[in-house]
Biotite code that builds the C-alpha atoms (Angstrom):
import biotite.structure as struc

atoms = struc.array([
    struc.Atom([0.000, 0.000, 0.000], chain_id="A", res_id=1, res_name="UNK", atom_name="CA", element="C"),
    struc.Atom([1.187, 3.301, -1.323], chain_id="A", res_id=2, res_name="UNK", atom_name="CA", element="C"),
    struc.Atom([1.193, 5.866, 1.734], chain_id="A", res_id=3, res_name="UNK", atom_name="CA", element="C"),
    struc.Atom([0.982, 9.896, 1.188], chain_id="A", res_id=4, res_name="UNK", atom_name="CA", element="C"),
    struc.Atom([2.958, 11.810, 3.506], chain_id="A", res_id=5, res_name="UNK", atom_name="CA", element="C"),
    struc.Atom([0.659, 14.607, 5.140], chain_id="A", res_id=6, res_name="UNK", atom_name="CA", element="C"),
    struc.Atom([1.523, 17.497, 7.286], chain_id="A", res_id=7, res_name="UNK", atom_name="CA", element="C"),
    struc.Atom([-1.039, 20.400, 8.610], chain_id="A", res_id=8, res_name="UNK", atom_name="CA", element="C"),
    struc.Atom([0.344, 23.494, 9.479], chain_id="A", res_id=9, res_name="UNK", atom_name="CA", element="C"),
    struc.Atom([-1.133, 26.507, 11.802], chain_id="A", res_id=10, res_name="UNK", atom_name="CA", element="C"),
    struc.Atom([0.639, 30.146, 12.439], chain_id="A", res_id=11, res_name="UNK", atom_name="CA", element="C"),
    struc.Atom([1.411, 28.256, 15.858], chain_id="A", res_id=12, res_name="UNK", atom_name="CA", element="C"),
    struc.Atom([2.930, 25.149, 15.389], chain_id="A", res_id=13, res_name="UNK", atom_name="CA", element="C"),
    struc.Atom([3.319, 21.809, 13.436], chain_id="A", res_id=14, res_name="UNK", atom_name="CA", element="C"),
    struc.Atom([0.079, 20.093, 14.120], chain_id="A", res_id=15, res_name="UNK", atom_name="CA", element="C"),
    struc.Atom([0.790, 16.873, 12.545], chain_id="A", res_id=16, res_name="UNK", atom_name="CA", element="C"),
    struc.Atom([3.001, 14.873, 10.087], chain_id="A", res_id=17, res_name="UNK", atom_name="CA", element="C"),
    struc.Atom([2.501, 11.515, 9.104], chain_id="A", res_id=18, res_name="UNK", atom_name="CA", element="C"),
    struc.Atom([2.202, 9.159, 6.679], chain_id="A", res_id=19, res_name="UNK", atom_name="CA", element="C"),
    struc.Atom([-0.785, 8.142, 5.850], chain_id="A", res_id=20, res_name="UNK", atom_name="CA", element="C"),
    struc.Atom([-2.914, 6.080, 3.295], chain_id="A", res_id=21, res_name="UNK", atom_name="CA", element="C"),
    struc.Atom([-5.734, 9.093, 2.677], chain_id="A", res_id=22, res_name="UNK", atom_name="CA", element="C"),
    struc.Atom([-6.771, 12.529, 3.803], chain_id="A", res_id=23, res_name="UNK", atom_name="CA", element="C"),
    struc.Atom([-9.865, 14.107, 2.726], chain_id="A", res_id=24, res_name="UNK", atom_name="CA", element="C"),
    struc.Atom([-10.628, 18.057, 2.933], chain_id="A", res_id=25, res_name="UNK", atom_name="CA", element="C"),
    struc.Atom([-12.832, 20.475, 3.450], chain_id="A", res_id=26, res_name="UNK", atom_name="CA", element="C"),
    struc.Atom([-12.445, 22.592, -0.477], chain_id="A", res_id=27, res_name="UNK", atom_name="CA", element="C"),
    struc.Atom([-14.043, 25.648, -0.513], chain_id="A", res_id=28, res_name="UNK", atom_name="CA", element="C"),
    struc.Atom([-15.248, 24.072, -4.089], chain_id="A", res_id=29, res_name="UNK", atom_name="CA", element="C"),
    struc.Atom([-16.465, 20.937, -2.148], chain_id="A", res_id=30, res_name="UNK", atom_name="CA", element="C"),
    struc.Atom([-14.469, 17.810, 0.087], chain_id="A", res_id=31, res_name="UNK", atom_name="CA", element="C"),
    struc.Atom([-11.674, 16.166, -2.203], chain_id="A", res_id=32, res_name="UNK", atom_name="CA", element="C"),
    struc.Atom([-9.716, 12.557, -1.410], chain_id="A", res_id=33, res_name="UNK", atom_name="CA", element="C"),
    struc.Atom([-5.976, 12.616, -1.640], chain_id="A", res_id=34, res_name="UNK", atom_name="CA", element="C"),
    struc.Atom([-4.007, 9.396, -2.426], chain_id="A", res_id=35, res_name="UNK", atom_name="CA", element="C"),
    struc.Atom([-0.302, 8.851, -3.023], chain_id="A", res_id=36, res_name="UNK", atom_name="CA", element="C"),
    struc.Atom([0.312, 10.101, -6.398], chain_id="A", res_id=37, res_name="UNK", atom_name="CA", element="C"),
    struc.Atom([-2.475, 12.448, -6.667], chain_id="A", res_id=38, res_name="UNK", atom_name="CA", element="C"),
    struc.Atom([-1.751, 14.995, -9.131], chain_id="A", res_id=39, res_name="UNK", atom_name="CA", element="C"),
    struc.Atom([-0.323, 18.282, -7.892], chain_id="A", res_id=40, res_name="UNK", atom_name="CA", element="C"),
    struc.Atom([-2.846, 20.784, -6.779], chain_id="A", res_id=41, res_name="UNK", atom_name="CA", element="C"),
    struc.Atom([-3.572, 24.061, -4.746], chain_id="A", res_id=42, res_name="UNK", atom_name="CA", element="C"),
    struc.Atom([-7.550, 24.591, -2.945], chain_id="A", res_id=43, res_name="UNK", atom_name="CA", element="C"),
    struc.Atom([-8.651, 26.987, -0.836], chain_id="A", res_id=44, res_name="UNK", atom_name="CA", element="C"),
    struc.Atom([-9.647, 25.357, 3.184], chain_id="A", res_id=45, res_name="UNK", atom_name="CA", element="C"),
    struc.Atom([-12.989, 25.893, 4.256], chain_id="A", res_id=46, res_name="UNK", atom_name="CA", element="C"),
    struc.Atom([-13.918, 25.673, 7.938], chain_id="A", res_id=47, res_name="UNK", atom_name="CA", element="C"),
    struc.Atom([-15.075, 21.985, 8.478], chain_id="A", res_id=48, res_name="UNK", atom_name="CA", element="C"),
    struc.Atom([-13.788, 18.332, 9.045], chain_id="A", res_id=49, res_name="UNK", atom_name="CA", element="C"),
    struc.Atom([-10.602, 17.087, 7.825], chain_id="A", res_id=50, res_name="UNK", atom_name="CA", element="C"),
    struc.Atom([-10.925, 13.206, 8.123], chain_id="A", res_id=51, res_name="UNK", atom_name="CA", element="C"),
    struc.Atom([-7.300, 11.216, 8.092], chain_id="A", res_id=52, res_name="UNK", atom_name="CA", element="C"),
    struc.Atom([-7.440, 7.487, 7.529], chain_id="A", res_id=53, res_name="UNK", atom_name="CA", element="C"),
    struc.Atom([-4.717, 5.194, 8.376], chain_id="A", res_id=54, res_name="UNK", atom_name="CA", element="C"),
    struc.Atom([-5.387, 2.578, 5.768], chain_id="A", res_id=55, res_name="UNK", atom_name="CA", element="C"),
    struc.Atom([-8.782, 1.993, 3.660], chain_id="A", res_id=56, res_name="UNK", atom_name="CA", element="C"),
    struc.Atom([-11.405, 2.066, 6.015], chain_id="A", res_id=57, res_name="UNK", atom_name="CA", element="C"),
    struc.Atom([-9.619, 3.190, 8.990], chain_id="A", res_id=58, res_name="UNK", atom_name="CA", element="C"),
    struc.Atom([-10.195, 6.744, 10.046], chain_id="A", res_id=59, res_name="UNK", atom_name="CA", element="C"),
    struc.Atom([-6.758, 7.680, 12.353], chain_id="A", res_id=60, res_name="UNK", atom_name="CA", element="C"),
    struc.Atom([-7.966, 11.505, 13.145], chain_id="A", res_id=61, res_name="UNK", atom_name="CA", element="C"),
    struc.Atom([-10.754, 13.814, 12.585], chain_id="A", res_id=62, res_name="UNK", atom_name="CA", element="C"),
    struc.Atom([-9.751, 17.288, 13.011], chain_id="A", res_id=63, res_name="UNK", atom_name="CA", element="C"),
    struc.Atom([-11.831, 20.389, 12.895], chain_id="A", res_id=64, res_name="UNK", atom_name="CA", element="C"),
    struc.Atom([-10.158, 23.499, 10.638], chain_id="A", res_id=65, res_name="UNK", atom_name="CA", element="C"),
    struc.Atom([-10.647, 26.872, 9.846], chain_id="A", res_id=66, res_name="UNK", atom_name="CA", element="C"),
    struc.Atom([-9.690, 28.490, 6.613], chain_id="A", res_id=67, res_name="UNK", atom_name="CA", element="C"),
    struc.Atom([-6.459, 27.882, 4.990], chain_id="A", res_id=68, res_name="UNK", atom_name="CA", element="C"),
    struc.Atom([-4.792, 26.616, 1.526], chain_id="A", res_id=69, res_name="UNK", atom_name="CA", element="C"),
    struc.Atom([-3.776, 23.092, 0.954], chain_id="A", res_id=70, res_name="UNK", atom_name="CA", element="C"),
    struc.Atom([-1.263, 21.871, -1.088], chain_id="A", res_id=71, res_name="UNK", atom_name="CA", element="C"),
    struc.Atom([-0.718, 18.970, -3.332], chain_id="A", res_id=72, res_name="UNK", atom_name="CA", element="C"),
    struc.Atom([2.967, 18.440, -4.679], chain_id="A", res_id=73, res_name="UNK", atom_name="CA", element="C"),
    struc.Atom([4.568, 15.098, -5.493], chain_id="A", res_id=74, res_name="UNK", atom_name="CA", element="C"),
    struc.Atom([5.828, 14.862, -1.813], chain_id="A", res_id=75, res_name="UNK", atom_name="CA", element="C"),
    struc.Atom([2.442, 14.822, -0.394], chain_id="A", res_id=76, res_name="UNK", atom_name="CA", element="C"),
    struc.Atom([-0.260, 16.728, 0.885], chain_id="A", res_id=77, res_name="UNK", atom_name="CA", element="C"),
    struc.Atom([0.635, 20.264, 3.080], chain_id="A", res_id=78, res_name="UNK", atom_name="CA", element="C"),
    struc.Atom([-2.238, 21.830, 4.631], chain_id="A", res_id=79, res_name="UNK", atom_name="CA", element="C"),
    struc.Atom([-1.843, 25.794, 5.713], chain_id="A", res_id=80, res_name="UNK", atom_name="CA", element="C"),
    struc.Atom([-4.907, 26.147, 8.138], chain_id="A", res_id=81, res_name="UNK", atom_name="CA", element="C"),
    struc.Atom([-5.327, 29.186, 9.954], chain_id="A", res_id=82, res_name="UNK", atom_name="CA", element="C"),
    struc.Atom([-6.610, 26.929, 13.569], chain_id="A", res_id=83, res_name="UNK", atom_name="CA", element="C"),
    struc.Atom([-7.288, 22.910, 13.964], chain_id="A", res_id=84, res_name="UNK", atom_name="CA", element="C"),
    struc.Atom([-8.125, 21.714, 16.912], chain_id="A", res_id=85, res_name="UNK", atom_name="CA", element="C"),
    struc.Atom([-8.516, 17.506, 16.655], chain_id="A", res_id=86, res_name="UNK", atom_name="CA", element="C"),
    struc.Atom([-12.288, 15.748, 17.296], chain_id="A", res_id=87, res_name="UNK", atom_name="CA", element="C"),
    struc.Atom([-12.388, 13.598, 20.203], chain_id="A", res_id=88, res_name="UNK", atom_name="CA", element="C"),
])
């Protein structure tokens, strides 16, 4: 299993990095799924649920963000989020 190494950033601190097998987030232009070798992008954050899964149907984290950018290269997924604070 391909994993996709994820990191979420706040003005504060490093709030995670990890490798993981999926991430989905909250897109201003609706929720998108990122995979190892998903093709390079840049979307705006809206405030909602980012959902991290630590292998198909394993969900690791659920963390609540607000606003931000997130990032797509071919070393993984970088999220810029202006707070997260993870779901219980």
């Amino acid at each position: 299993m391909a994993t996709l190494h994820f990191e979420l950033v706040t003005p504060e601190k490093l709030v995670r990095s990890d490798e993981v097998y999926m991430v989905v987030v909250p897109g201003t232009e609706g929720d998108f799924g990122v995979l190892a070798g998903h093709a390079p992008l840049m979307a705006t954050v809206r405030d909602g649920e980012l959902v991290v899964y630590a292998s198909e149907n394993n969900v690791s984290a659920r963390i609540r963000v607000e606003g931000g950018f997130a990032e797509v290269t071919p070393e993984g997924l970088t999220v810029l989020a202006e707070r997260a604070e993870t779901l219980a």
